[in-house]
C-alpha positions as CSV (number, residue, x, y, z in Angstrom):
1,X,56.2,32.8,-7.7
2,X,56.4,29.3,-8.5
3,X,55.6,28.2,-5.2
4,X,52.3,30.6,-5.5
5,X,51.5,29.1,-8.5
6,X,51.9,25.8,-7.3
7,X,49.9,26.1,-3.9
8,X,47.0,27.4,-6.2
9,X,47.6,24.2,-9.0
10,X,47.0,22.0,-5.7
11,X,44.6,23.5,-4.2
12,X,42.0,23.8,-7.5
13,X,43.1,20.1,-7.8
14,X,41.5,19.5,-4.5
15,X,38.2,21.3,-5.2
16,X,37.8,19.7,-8.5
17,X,38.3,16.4,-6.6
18,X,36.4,17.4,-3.7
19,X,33.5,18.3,-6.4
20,X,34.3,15.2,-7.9
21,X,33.9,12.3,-5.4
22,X,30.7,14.6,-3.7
23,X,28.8,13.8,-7.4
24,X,29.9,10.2,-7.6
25,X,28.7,9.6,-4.2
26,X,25.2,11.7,-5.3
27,X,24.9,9.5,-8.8
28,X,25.7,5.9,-6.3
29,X,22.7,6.7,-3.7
30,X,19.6,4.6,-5.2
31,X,16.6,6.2,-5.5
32,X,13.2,5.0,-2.8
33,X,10.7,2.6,-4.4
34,X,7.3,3.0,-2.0
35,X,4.7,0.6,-1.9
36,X,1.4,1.2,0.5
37,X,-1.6,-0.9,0.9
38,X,-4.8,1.5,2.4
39,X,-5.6,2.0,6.0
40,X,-9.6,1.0,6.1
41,X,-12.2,2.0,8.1
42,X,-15.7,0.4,8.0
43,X,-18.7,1.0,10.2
44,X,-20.9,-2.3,11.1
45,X,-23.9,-0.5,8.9
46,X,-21.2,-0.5,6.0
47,X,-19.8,-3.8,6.3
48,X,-23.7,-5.5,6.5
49,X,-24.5,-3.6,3.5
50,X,-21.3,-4.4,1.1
51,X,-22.2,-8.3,2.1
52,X,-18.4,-7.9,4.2
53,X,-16.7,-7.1,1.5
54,X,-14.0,-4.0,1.8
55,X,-12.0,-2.7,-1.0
56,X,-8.4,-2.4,-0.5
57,X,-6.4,-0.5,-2.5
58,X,-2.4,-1.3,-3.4
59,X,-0.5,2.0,-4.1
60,X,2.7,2.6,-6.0
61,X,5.3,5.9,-5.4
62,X,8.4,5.5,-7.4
63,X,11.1,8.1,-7.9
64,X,12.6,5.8,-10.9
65,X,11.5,3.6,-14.0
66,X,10.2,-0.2,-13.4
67,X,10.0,-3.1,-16.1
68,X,9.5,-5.3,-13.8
69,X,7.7,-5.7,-9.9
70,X,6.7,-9.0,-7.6
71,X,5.8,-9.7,-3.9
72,X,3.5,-11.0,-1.7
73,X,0.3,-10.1,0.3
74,X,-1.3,-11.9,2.9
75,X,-4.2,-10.8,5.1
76,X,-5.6,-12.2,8.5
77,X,-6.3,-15.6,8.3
78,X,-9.7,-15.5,9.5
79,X,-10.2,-13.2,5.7
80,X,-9.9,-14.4,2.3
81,X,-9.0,-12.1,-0.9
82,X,-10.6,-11.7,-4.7
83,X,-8.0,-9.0,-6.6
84,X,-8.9,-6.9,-9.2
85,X,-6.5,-6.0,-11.6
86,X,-8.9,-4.4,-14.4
87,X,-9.3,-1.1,-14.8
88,X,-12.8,-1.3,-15.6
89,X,-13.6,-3.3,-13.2
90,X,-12.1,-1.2,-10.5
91,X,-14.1,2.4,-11.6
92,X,-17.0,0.8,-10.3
93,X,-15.2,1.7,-6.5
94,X,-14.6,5.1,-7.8
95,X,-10.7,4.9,-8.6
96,X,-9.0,3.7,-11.7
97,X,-5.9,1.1,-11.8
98,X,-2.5,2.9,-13.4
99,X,-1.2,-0.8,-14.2
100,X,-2.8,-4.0,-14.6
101,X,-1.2,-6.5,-12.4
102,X,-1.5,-10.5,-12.0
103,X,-2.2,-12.6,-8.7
104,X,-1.5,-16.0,-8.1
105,X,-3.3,-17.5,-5.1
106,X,-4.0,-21.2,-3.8
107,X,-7.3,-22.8,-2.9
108,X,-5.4,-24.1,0.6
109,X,-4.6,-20.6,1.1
110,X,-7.8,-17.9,0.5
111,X,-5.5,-15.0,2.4
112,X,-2.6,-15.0,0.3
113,X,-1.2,-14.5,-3.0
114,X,1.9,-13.6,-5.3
115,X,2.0,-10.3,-7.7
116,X,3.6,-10.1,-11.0
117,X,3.8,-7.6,-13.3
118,X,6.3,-6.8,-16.3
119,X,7.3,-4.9,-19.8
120,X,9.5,-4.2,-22.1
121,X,9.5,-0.4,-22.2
122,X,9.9,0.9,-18.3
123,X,6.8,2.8,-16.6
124,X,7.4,5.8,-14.5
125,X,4.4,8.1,-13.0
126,X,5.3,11.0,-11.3
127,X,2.0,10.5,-9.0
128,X,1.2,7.9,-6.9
129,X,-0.2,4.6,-8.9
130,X,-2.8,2.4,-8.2
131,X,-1.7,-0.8,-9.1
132,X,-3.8,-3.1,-7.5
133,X,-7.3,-3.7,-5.8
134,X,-8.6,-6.1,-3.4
135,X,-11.6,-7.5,-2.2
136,X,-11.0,-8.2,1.5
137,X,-13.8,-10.6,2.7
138,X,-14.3,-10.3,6.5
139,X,-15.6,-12.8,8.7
140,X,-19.2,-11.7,9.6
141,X,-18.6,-12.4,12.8
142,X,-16.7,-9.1,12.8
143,X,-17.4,-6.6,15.9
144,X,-16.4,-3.0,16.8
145,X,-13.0,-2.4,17.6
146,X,-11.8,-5.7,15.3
147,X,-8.7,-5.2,12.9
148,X,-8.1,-7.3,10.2
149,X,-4.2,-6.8,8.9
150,X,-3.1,-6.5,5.4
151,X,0.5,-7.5,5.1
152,X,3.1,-6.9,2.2
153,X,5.6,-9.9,2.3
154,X,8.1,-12.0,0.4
155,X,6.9,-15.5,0.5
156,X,6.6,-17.0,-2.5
157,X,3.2,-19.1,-3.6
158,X,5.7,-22.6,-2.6
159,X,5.4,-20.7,1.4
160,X,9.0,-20.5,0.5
161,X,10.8,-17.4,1.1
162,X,11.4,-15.5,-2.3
163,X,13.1,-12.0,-2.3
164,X,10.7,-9.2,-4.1
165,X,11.6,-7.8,-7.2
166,X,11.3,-4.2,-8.3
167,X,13.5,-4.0,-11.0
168,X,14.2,-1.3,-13.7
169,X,16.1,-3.4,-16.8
170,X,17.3,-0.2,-18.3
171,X,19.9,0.9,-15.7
172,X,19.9,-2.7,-14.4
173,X,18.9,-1.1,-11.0
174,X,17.2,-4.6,-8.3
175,X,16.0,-1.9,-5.6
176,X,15.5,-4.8,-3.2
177,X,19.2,-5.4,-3.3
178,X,20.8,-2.1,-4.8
179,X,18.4,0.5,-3.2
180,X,15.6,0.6,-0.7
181,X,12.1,-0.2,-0.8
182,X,9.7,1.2,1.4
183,X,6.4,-0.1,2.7
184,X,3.5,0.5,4.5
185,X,1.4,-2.5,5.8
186,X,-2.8,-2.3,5.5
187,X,-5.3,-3.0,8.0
188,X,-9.6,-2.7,8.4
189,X,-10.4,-1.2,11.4
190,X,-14.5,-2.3,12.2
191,X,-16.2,0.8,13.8
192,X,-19.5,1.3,15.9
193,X,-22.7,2.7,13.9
194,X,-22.9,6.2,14.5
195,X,-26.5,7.1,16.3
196,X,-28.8,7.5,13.8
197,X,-32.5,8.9,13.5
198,X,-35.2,6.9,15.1
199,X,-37.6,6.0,12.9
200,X,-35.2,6.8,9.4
201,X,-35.3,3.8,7.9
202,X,-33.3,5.2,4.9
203,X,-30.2,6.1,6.5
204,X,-30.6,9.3,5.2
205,X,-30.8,12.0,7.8
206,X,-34.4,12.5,8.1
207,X,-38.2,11.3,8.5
208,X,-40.0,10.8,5.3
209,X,-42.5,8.9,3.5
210,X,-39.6,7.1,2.3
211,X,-38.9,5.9,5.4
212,X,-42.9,4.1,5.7
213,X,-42.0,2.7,2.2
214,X,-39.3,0.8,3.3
215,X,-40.3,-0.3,6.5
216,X,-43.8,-1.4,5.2
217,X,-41.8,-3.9,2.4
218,X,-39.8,-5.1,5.5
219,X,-42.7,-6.1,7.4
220,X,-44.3,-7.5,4.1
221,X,-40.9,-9.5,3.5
222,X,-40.0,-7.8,0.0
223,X,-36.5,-5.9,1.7
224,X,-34.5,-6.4,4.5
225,X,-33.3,-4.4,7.0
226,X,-29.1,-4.3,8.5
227,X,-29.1,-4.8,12.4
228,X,-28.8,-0.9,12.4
229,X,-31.7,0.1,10.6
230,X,-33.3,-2.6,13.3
231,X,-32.4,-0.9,15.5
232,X,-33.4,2.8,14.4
233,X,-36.5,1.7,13.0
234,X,-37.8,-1.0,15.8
235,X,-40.3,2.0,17.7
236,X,-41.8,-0.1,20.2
237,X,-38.7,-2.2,21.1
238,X,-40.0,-5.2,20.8
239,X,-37.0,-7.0,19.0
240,X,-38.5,-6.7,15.9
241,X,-39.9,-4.6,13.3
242,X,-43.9,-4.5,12.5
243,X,-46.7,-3.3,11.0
244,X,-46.8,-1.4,14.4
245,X,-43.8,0.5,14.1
246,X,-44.3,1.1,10.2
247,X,-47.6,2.7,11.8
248,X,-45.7,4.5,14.2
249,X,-42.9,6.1,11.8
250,X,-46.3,7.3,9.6
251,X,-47.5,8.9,12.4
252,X,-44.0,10.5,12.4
253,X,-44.0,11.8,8.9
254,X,-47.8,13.3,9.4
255,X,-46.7,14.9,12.5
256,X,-49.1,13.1,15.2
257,X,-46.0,11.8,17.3
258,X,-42.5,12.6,17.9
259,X,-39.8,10.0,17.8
260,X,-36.9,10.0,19.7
């Protein structure tokens, strides 16, 4: 009986052990801190329009609380970078910023900078944050096919190497050194204009008076056209639009000729 009673002492002692080191081993593994920068694709009709300007926006996924965060970003050196990091500023490009962040750049260096944020009381978001937007200037001699690269990195502003922080002060948890950070590099991608309507000046799918407007205050020099609504609007291909072609594209609207 005493030997039962034994074998069944040890054997719960093994379980509770067993239970034991399996939850210690659970509480040690460190929690993923993600950080993505966008994936960007921009037709030539796009990038003419936005004076070759593309926003890029930096993206936060965090399974655990941060005080405080810092790295690096550099894009192709041919680009240089403005950063916005008010959210007022970035609802005019349709999203909001979920933290407000601050860049450090360098006038000898237009495609890099360094990004700090911190705070007392840690932030956690259950959802992906924005935390930062820039304004990627491309060169204009950009063509179809180019990619211009968005890097995360951890040089500091000294082109000295400088680990990144991501740091939450309450568990004293550095997720470059105790965990694992994650990230996800950016690029713009320059696409061909898809075909559009001959003779629709507006870009908009179809052949209205609109379309005379516009072409009539090019020919008059009071607008301008981008090298694709040259192209769509140039009816008798002569390399450039006129009164002839404004003619043309009326003609269009009234119904006395078809365009292409």
């Amino acid at each position: 009986m005493l030997k039962k009673l034994f074998k069944l002492a040890l054997a719960t002692s093994m379980i509770f052990n067993s239970l034991s080191c399996a939850s210690l081993s659970v509480s040690a593994v460190k929690p993923d801190v993600a950080v993505s920068i966008d994936q960007v694709s921009v037709t030539m009709h796009q990038l003419e329009s936005s004076n070759y300007e593309v926003p890029v926006f930096i993206r936060l996924k965090q399974t655990e609380n941060l005080n405080s965060i810092e790295f690096g970003l550099e894009t192709d050196e041919n680009c240089c970078f403005e950063f916005i990091t008010e959210n007022t500023q970035a609802q005019a490009y349709g999203e909001m910023l979920n933290l407000e962040m601050s860049c450090v750049s360098s006038p000898d260096r237009m495609n890099y900078a360094w990004v700090t944020w911190a705070q007392n009381e840690p932030y956690f978001y259950d959802e992906t944050s924005n935390i930062l937007l820039a304004i990627v200037k491309i060169p204009e001699t950009a063509q179809p096919d180019d990619i211009y690269y968005i890097n995360y990195l951890t040089q500091s502003p000294l082109n000295q190497e400088k680990n990144h922080v991501w740091y939450n002060y309450g568990t004293k948890t550095h997720y470059t050194t105790d965990g694992t950070v994650n990230f996800t590099n950016g690029y713009i991608q320059v696409l061909e204009d898809e075909e559009a309507l001959q003779g629709d000046a507006t870009l908009d799918g179809k052949i209205d008076i609109a379309d005379v407007v516009y072409t009539t205050r090019v020919v008059l020099g009071k607008d301008s056209f981008t090298s694709l609504q040259i192209k769509t609007c140039d009816i008798n291909q002569n390399g450039i639009v006129d009164a002839m072609d404004s003619l043309s594209i009326m003609e269009c609207v009234v119904g006395l000729l078809e365009l292409n």
